[in-house]
VOBA-1610 file (N, C-alpha, C; in pm, whole numbers, padded with zeros to 5 digits, always signed):
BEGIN
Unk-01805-05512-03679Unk-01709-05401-03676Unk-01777-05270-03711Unk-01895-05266-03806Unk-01962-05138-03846Unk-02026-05109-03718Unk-02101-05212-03670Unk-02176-05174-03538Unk-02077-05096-03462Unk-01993-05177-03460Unk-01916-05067-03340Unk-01845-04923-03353Unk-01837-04895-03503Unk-01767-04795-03528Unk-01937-04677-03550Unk-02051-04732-03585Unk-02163-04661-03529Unk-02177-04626-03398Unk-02111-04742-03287Unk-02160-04699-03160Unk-02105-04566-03124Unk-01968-04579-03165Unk-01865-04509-03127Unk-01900-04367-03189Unk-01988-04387-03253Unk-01999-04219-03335Unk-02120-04151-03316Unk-02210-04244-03229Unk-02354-04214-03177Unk-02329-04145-03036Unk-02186-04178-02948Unk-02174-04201-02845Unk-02061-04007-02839Unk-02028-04017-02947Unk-01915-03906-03011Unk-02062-03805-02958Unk-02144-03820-03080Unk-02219-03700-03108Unk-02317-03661-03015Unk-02347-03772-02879Unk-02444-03741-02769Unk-02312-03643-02683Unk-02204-03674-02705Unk-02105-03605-02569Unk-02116-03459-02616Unk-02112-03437-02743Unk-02113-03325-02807Unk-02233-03223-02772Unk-02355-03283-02768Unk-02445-03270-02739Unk-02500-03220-02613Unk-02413-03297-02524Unk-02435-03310-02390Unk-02335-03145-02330Unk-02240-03169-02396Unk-02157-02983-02374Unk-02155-02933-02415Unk-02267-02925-02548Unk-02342-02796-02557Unk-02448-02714-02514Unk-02504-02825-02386Unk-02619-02809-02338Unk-02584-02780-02177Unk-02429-02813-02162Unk-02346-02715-02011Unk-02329-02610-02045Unk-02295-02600-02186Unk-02222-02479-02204Unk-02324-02362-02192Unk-02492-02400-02254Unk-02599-02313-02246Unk-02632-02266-02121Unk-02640-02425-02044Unk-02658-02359-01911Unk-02584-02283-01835Unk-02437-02283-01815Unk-02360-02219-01758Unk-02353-02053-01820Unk-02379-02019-01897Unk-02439-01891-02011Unk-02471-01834-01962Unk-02615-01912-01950Unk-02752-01850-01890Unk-02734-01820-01758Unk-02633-01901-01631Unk-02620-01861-01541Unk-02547-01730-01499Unk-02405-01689-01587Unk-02354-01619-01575Unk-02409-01493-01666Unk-02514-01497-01757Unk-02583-01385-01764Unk-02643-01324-01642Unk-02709-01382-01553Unk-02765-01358-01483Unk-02704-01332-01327Unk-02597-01375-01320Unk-02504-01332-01266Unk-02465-01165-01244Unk-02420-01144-01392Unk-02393-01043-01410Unk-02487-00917-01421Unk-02611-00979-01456Unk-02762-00878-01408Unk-02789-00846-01240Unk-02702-00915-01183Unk-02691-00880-01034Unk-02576-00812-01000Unk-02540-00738-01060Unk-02395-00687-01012Unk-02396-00559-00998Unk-02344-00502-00856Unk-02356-00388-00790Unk-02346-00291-00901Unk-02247-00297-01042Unk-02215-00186-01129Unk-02250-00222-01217Unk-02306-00155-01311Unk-02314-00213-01455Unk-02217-00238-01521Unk-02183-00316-01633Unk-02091-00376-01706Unk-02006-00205-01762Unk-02095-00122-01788Unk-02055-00002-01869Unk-01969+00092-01741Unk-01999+00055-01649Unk-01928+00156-01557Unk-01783+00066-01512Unk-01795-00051-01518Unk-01651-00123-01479Unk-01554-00111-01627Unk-01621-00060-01719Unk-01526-00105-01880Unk-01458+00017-01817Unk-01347-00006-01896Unk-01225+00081-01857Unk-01118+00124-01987Unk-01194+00255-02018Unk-01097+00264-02164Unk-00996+00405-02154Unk-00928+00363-02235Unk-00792+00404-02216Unk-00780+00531-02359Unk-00746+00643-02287Unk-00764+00762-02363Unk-00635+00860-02354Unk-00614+00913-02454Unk-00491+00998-02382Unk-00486+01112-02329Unk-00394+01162-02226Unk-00465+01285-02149Unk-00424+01400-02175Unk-00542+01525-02165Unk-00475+01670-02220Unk-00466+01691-02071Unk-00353+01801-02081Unk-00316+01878-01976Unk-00325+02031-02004Unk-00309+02072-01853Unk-00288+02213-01880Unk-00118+02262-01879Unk-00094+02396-01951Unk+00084+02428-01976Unk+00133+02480-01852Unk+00040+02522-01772Unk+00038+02637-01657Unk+00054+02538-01520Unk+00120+02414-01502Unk+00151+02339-01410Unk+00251+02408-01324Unk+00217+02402-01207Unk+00329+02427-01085Unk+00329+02363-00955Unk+00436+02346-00922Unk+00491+02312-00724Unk+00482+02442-00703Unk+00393+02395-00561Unk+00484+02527-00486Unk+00479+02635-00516Unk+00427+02715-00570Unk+00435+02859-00652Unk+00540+02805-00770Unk+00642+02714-00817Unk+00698+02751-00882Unk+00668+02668-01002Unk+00688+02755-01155Unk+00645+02705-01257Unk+00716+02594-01332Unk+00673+02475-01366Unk+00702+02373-01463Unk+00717+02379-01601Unk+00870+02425-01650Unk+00924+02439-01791Unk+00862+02322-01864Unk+00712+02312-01907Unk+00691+02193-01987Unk+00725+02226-02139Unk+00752+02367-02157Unk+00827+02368-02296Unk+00912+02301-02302Unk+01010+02237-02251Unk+01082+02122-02266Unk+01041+02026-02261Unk+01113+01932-02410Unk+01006+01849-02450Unk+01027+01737-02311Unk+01157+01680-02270Unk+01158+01599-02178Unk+01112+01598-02063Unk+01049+01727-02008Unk+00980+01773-01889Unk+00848+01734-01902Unk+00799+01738-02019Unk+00707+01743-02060Unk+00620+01553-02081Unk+00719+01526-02161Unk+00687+01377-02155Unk+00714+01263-02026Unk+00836+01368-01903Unk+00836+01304-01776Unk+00740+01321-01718Unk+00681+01415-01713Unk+00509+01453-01637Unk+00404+01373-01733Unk+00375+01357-01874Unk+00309+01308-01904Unk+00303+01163-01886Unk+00459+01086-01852Unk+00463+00907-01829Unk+00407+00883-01631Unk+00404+00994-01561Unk+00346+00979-01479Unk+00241+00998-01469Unk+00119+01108-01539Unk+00025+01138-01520Unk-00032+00995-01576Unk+00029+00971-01730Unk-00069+00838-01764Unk-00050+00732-01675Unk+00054+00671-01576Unk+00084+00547-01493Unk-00033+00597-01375Unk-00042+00697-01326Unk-00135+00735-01207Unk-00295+00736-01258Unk-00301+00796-01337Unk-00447+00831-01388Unk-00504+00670-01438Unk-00434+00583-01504Unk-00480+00469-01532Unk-00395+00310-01407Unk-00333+00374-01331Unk-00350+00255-01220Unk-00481+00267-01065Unk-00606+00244-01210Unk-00717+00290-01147Unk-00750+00260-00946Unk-00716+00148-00923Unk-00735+00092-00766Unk-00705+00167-00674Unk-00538+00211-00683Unk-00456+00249-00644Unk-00489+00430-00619Unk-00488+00436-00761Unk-00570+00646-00731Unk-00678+00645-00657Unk-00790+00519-00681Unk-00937+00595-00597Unk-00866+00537-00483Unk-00784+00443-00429Unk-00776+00445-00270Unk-00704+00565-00227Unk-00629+00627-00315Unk-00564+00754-00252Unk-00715+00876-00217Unk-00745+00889-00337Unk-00855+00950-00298Unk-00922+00994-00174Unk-00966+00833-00171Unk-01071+00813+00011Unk-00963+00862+00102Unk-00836+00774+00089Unk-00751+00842+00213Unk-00716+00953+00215Unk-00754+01062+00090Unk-00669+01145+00101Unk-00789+01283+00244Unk-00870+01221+00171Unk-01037+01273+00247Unk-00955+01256+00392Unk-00937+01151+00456Unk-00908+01149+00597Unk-00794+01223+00660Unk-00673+01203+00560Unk-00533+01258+00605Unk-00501+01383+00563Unk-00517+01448+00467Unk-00510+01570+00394Unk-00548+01685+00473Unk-00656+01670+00600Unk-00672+01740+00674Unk-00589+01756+00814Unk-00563+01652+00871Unk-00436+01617+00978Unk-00301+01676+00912Unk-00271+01678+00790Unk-00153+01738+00709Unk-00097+01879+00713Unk-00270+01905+00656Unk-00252+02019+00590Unk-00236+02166+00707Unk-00313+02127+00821Unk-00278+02265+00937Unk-00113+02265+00995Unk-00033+02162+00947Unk+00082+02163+01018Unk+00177+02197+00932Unk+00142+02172+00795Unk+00227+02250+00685Unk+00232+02408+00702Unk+00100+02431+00706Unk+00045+02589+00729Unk+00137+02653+00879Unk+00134+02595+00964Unk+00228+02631+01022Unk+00323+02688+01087Unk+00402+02567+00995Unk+00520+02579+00944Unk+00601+02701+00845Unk+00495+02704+00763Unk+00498+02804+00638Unk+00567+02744+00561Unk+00525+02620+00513Unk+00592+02500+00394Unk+00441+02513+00331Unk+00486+02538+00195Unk+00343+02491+00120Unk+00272+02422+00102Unk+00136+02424+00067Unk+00058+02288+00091Unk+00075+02190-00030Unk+00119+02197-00121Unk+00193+02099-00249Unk+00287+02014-00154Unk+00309+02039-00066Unk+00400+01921-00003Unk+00334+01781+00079Unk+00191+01840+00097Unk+00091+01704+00134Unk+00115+01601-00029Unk+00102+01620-00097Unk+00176+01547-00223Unk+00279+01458-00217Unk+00421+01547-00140Unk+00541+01468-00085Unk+00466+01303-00028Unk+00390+01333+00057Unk+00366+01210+00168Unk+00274+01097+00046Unk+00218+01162-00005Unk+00116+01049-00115Unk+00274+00963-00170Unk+00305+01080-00268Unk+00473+00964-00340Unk+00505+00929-00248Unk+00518+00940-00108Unk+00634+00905-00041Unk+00555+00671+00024Unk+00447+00716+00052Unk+00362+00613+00104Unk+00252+00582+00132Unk+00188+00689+00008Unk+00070+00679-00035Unk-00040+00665+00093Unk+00025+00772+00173Unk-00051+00780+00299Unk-00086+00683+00379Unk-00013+00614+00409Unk+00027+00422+00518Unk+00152+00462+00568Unk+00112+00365+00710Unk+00276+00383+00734Unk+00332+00240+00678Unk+00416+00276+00571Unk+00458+00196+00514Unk+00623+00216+00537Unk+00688+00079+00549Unk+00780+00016+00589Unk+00896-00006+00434Unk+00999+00062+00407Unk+01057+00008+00323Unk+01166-00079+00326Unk+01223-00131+00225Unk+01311-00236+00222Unk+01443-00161+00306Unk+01436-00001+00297Unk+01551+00052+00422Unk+01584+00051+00494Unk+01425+00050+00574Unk+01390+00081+00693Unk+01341+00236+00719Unk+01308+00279+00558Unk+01200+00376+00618Unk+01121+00347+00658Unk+01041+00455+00752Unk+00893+00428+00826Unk+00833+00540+00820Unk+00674+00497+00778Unk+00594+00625+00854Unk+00500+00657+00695Unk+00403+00747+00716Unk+00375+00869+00573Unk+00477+00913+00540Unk+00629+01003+00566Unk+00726+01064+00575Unk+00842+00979+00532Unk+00835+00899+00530Unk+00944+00748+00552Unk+01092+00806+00570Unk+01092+00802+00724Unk+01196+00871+00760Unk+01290+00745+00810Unk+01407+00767+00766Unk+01494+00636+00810Unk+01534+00624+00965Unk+01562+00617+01068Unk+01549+00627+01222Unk+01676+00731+01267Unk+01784+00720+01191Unk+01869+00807+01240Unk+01834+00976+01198Unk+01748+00975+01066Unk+01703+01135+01041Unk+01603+01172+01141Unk+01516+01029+01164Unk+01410+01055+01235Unk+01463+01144+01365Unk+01577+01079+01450Unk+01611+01168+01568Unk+01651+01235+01537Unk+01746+01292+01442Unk+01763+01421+01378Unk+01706+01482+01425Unk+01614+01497+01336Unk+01452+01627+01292Unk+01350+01600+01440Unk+01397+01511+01576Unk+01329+01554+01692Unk+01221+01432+01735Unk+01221+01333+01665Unk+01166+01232+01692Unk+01201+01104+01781Unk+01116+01078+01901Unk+01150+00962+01967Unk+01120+00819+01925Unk+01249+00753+01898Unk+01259+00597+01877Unk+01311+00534+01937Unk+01233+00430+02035Unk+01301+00332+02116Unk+01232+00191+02090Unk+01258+00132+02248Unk+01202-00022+02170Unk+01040-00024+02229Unk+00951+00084+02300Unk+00912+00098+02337Unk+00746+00211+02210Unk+00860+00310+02204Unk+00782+00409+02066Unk+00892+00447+01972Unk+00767+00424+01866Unk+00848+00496+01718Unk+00768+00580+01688Unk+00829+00735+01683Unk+00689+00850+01678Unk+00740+00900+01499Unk+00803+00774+01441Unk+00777+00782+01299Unk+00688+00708+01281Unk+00563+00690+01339Unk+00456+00652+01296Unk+00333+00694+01343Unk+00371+00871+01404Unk+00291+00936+01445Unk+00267+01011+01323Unk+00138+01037+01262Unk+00133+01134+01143Unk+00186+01246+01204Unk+00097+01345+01264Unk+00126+01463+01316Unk+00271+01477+01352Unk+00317+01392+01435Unk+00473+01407+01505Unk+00547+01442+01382Unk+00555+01362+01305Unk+00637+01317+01172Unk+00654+01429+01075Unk+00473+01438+01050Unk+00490+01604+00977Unk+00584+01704+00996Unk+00538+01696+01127Unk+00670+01845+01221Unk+00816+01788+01191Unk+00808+01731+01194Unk+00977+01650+01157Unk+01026+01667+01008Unk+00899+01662+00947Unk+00965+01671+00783Unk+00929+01790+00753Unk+00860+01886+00805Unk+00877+02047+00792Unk+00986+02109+00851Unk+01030+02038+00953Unk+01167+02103+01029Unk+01278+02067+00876Unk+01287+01958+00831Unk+01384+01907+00720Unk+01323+02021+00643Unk+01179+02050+00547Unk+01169+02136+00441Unk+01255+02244+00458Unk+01238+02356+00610Unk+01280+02470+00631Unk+01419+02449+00628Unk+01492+02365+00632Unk+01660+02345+00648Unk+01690+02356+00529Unk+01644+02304+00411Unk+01668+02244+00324Unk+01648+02403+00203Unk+01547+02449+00252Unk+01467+02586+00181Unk+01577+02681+00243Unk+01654+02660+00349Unk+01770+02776+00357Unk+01876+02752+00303Unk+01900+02647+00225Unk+02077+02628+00152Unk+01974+02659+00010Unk+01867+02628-00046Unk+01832+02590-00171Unk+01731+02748-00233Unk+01671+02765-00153Unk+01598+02903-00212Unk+01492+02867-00279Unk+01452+02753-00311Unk+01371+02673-00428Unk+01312+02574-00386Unk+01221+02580-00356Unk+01121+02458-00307Unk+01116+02364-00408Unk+01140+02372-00496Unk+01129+02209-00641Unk+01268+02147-00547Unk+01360+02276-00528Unk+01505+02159-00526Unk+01502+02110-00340Unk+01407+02154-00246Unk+01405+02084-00120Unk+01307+02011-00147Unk+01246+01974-00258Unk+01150+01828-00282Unk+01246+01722-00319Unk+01327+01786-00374Unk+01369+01658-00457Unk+01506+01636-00354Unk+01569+01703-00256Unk+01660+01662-00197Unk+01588+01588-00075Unk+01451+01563-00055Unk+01380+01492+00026Unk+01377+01355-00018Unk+01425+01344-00133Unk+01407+01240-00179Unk+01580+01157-00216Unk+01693+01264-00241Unk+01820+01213-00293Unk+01909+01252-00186Unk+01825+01342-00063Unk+01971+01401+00028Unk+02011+01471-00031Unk+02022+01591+00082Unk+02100+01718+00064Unk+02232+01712-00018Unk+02323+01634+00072Unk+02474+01603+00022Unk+02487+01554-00113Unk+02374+01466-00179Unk+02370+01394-00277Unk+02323+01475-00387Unk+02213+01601-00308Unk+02190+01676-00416Unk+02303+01803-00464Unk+02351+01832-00387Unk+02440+01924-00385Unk+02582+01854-00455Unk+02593+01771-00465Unk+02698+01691-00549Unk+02651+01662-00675Unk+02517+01663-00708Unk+02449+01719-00868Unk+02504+01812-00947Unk+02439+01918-00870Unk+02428+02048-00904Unk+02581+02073-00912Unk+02668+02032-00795Unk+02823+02079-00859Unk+02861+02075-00966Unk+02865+01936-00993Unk+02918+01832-01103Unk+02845+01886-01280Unk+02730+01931-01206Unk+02670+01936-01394Unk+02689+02094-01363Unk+02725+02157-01298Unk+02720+02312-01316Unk+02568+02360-01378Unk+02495+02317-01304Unk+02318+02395-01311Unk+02292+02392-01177Unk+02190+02505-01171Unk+02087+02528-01066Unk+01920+02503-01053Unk+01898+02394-01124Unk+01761+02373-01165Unk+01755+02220-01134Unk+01641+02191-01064Unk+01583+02028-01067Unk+01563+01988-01199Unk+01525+02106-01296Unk+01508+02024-01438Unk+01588+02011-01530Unk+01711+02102-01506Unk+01859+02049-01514Unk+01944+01942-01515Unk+01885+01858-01446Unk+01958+01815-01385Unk+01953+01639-01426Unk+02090+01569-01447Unk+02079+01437-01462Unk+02111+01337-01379Unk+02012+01268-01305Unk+02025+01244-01154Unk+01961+01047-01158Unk+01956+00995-01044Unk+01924+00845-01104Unk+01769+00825-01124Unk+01717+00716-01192Unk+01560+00737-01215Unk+01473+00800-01118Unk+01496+00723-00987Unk+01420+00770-00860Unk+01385+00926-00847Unk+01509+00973-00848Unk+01472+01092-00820Unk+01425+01201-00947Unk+01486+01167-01045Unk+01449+01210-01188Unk+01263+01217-01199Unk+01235+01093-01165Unk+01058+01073-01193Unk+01026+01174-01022Unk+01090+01183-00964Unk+01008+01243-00791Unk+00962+01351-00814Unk+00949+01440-00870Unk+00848+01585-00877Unk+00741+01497-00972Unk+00753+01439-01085Unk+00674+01423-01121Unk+00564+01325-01134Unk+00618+01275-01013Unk+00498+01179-00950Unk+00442+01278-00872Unk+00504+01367-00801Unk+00442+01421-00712Unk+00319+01526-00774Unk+00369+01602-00911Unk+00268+01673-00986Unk+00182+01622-01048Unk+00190+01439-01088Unk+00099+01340-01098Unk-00025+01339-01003Unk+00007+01308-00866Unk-00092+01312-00752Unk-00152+01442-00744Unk-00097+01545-00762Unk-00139+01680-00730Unk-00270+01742-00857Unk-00242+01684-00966Unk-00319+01696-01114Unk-00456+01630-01059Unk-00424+01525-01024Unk-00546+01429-01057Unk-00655+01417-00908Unk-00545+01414-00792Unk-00635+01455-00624Unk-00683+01590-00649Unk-00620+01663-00735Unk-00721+01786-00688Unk-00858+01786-00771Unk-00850+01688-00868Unk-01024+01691-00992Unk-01010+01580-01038Unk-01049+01471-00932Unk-00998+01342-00961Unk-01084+01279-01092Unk-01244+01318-01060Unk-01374+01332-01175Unk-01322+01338-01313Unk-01241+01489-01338Unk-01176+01504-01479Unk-01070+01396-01517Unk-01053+01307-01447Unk-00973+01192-01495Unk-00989+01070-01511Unk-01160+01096-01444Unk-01194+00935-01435Unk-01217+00863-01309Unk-01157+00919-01215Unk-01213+00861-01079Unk-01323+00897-01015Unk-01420+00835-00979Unk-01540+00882-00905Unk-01554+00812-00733Unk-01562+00885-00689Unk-01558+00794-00521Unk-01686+00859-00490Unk-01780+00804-00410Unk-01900+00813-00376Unk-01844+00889-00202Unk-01939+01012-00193Unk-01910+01102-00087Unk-01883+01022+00036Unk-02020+00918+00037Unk-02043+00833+00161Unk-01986+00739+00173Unk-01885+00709+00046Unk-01760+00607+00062Unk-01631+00670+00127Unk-01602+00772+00076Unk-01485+00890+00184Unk-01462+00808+00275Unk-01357+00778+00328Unk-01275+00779+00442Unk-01278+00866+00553Unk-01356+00865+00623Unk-01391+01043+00677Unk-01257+01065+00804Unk-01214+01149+00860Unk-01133+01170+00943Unk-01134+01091+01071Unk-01078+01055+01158Unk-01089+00971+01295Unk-01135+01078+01367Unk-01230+01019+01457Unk-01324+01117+01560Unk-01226+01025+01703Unk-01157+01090+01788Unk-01096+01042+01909Unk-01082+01139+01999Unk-01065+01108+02146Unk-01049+01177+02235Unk-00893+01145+02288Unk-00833+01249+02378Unk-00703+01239+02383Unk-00693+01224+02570Unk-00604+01140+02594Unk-00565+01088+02721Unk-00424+01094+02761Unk-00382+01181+02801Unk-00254+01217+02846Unk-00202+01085+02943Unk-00067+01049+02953Unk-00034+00929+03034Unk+00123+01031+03063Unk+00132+01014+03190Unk+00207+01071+03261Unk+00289+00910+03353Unk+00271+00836+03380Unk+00314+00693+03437Unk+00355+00578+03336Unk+00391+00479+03373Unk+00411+00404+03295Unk+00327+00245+03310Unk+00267+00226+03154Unk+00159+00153+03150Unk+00215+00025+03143Unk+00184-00100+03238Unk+00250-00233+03227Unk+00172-00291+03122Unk+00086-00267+03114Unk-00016-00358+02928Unk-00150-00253+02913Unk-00089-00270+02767Unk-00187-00176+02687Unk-00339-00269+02679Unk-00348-00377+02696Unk-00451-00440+02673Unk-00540-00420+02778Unk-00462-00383+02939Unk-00540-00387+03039Unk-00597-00253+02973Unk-00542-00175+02955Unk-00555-00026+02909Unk-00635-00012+02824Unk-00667-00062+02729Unk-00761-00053+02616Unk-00928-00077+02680Unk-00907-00197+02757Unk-00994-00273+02808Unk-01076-00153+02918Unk-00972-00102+02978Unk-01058+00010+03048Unk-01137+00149+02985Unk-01093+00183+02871Unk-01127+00263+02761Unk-01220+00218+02702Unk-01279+00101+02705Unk-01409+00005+02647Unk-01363-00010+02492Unk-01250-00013+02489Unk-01206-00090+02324Unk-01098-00157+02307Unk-01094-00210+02191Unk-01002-00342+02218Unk-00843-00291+02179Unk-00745-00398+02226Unk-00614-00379+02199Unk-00615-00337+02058Unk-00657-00396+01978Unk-00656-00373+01826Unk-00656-00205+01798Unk-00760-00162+01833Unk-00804-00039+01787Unk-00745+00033+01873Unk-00659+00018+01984Unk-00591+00130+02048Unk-00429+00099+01955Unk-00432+00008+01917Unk-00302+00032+01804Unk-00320+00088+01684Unk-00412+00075+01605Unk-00477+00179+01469Unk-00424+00256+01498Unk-00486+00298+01597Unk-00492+00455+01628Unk-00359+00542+01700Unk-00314+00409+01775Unk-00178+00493+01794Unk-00064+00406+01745Unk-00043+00391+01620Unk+00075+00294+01557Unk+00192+00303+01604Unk+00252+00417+01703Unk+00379+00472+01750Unk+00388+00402+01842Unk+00279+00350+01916Unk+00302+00242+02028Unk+00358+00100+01946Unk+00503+00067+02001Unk+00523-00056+01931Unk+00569-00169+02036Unk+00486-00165+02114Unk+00544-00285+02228Unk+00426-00315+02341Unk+00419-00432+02398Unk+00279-00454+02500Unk+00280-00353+02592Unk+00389-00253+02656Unk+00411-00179+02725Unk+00412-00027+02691Unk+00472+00006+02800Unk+00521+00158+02825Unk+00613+00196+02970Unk+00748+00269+02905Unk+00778+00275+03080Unk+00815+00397+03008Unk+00752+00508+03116Unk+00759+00633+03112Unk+00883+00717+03203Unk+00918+00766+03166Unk+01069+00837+03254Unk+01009+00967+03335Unk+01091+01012+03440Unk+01024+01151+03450Unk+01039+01241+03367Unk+00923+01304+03338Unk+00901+01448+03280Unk+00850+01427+03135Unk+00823+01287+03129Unk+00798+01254+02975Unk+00659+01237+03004Unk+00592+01289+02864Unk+00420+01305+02834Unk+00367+01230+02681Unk+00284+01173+02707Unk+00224+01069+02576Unk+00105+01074+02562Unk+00004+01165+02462Unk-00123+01153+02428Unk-00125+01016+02347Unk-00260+01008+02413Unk-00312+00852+02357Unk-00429+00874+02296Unk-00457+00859+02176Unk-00596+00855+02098Unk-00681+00751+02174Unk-00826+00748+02203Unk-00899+00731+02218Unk-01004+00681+02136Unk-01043+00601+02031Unk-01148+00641+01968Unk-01295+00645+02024Unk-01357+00777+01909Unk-01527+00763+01917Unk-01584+00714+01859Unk-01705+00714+01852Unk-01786+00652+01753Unk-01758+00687+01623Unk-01817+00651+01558Unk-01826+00514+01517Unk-01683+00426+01541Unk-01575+00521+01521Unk-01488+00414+01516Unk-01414+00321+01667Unk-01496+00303+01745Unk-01426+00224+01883Unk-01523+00120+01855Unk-01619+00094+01757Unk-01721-00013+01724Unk-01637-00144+01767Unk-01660-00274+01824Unk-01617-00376+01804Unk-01702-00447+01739Unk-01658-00595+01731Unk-01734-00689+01672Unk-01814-00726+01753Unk-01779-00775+01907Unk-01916-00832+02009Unk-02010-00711+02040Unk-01960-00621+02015Unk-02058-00471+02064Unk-02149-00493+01935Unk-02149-00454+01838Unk-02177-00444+01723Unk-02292-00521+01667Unk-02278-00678+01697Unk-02340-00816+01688Unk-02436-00787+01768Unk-02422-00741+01916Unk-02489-00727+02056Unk-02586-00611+01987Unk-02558-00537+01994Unk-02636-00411+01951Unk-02740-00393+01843Unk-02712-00471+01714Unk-02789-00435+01605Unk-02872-00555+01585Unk-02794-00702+01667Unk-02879-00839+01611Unk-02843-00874+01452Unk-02696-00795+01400Unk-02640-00835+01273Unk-02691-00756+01223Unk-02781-00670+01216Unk-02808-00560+01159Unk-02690-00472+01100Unk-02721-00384+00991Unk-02573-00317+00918Unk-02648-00131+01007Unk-02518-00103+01051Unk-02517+00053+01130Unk-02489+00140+01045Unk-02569+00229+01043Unk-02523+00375+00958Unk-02377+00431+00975Unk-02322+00498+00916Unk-02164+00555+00975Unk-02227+00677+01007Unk-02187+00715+01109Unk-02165+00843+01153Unk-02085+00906+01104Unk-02142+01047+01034Unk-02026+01185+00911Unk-02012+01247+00985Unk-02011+01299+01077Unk-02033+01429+01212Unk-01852+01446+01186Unk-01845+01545+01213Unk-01719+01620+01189Unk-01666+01579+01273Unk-01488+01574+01289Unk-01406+01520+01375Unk-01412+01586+01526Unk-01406+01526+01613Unk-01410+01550+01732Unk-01277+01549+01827Unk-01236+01607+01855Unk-01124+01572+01945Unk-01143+01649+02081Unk-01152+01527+02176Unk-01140+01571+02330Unk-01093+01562+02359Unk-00982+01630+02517Unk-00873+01657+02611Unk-00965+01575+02724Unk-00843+01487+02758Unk-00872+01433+02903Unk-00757+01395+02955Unk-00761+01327+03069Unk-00616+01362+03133Unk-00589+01258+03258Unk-00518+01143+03246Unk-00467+01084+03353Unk-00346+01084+03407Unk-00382+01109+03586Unk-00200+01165+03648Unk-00180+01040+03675
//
């Protein structure tokens, strides 16, 4: 019986033995692991600080009462949720590099300020993103405003998922909105609660101020998400984000192809353009169907892409032998061409 209660304790202390000697090795592996890793350990730590601001915040030309303390701590619970939902800000970042420029000449315009490229970040963080509404687009315009404000939706195209189109559509809404209101804070925030909805605010509490005003969370936090994005995209560095130049998102380089007829498959179509179905949808997301039937008198630019971006995968493979291709930075290109 001793023998065996020795075996049993010889047999204890080799197992012991035995996983402490996985445990070394597995150590040693994941030290070394981590001596291979694109970042150093010190640049992925992520510490959490609290943020000074400046008092002199504004939309729009117009100034932000942060002497109020609740104005004050509503801008500050967004700046800290944005500034530390690190992934999320540097992808705005890169995209903002690509879209911010397609934005920003159509605001100009218009004569809507450029604080309203902001609108589209809160609104969908620059995607055409789809909500549980049935908004669509950067703009997320619901389909019946969409024809409103001049936009074509059928089963064919949704040109709420044209950036450019869309813009013009939600600057036509700013300027409507800037003639009942006088106040660009309060046509931000009725972009967000409706005119009718906002104007049934302002009755009811007898004020004339967005910061007045006691309205449901959504729209309560909507300027100040939007002065969130606007703080931190404009000196993203002073907050902690760093994006590498040559990581940028750089603008789409495409040429433009007028279609005057109506196309029975986009695939044949792509195929003649030397790129694939795929990438003639990227690029034109408003196309939402294998087709096109064109009516008379109706006209449809079609993006094109250039290089770099019409790259495929068999081109690509073919070309380099798996080799990795430089990106081409060359400034955006856009060419006119034209099929009757």
């Amino acid at each position: 019986m001793e023998k065996k209660k020795q075996l049993i304790f010889y047999i204890a202390v080799a197992s012991v033995g035995i996983l402490a000697i996985i445990a070394i090795i597995l150590s040693i592996k994941a030290i070394k692991i981590a001596e291979k890793r694109p970042v150093s350990l010190e640049q992925i730590a992520i510490r959490s600080n609290d943020i000074e601001f400046a008092d002199d915040i504004s939309f729009a030309g117009e100034r932000v009462p942060l002497e109020m303390f609740n104005i004050r701590e509503r801008y500050e619970r967004e700046l800290l949720s944005t500034c530390y939902f690190h992934s999320n800000t540097m992808l705005l970042v890169k995209r903002s590099k690509r879209w911010f420029p397609v934005i920003e000449p159509i605001l100009k315009k218009y004569g809507v300020p450029d604080d309203f490229k902001y609108l589209c970040v809160t609104e969908s963080t620059l995607t055409n993103a789809v909500s549980p509404a049935g908004a669509v687009g950067f703009w997320q315009f619901l389909e019946r405003t969409g024809k409103e404000f001049g936009l074509t939706i059928n089963k064919d195209v949704d040109m709420r998922y044209n950036v450019e189109l869309e813009t013009e559509a939600a600057c036509r809404y700013f300027l409507k909105s800037y003639e009942i209101y006088h106040n660009w804070t309060l046509v931000a925030a009725s972009f967000n609660a409706g005119i009718r909805r906002l104007n049934k605010f302002l009755k009811e509490q007898k004020v004339n101020s967005y910061y007045d005003l006691l309205m449901a969370d959504e729209t309560e936090r909507y300027i100040f998400r939007i002065l969130a994005f606007k703080t931190i995209l404009e000196n993203p560095e002073q907050y902690g984000i760093y994006v590498s130049k040559s990581l940028e998102y750089k603008p789409f380089r495409y040429k433009t192809v007028v279609v005057r007829k109506s196309v029975d498959s986009w695939a044949d179509f792509a195929k003649k353009h030397d790129i694939t179905y795929k990438l003639l949808k990227i690029f034109n997301p408003w196309l939402r169907s294998n087709s096109l039937k064109v009516r008379k008198g109706e006209v449809y630019e079609i993006k094109i892409p250039l290089r770099p971006f019409n790259l495929t995968a068999d081109y690509t493979k073919e070309a380099t032998g798996g080799e990795i291709m430089e990106f081409d930075v060359e400034e955006d290109v856009i060419i006119a061409d034209s099929i009757n």
